[in-house]
C-alpha positions in Angstrom: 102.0 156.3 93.6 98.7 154.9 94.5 95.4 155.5 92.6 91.7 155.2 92.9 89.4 153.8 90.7 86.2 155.2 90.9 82.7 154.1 88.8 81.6 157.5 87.0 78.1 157.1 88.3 79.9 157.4 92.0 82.5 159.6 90.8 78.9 162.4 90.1 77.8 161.7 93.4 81.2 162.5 95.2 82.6 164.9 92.7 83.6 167.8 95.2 85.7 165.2 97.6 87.4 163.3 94.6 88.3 166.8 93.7 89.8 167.7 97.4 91.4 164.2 97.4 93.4 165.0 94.2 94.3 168.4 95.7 95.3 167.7 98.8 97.0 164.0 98.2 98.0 164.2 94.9 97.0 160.9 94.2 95.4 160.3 91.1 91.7 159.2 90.6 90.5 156.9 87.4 87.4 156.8 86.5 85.8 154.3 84.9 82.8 152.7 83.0 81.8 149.5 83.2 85.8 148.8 84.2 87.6 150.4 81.4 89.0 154.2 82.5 87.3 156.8 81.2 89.4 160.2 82.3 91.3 160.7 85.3 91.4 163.5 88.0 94.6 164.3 88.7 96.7 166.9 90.3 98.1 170.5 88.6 101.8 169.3 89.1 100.7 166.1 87.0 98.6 168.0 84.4 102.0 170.0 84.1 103.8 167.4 83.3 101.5 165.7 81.0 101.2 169.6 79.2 105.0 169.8 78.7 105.6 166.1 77.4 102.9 166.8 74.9 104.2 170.4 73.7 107.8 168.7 73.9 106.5 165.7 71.9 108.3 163.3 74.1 107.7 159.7 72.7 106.9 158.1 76.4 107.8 154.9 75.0 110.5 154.8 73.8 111.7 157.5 76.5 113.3 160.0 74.0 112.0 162.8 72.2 110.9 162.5 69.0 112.8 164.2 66.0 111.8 167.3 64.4 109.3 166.7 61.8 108.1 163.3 62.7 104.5 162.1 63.5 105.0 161.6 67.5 101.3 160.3 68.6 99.6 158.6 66.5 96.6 161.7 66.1 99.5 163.8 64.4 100.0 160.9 62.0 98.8 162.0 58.3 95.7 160.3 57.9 91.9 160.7 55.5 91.0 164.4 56.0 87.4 165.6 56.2 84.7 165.6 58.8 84.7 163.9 61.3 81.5 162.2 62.9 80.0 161.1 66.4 80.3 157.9 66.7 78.2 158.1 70.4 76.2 160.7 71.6 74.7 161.5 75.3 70.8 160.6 75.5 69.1 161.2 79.0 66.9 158.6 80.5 63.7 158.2 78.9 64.7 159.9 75.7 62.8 159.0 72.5 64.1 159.9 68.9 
C-alpha cells in the first residue's frame, strides 16, 4: 500500500483534499515535522483495525496476542504514578511570556 508524506504546514493548507484522498483511496497520509511523522490520516477501515488490535491487545510484534494479565504496550506497563507534565506547549507567532 502506498503512502504520502505530507509537511504539516502543507498538510493545513490542503486539509480538505488529504481528507477526500484518504476517503476515496484509502491510502494513508503521514504527516510530518521537520521529517519525523507526526499523526497520520488514514481511512475508517484502517482506524478499525488499529481500534480492535488495541482493545484485543495484539502484541504486533511478535504477531500473537498477548496473555491475560500482562503489560502489552509499553503505556500499560506499571510505571511512577502522579501528574503528569507538558513537556511542549503551542505558542503562536509573536507570543511573549
Amino acid at each position: 500500500m502506498n503512502h504520502v508524506d505530507v509537511p504539516v504546514t502543507e498538510a493545513r493548507a490542503q486539509f480538505a483534499d488529504l481528507v477526500n484522498r484518504v476517503a476515496y483511496t484509502g491510502e494513508p497520509v503521514k504527516l510530518t515535522r521537520r521529517g519525523r511523522v507526526m499523526a497520520a490520516l488514514v481511512s475508517p477501515e484502517d482506524l478499525e483495525l488499529l481500534e480492535m488490535a488495541r482493545s484485543q491487545r495484539l502484541d504486533l510484534q511478535v504477531g500473537g496476542t498477548v496473555p491475560p494479565g500482562q503489560p502489552g504496550r509499553p503505556a500499560e506497563r506499571p510505571g511512577p504514578s502522579g501528574p503528569m507534565r507538558i513537556a511542549a506547549e503551542y505558542r503562536p507567532p509573536g507570543f511573549n511570556r
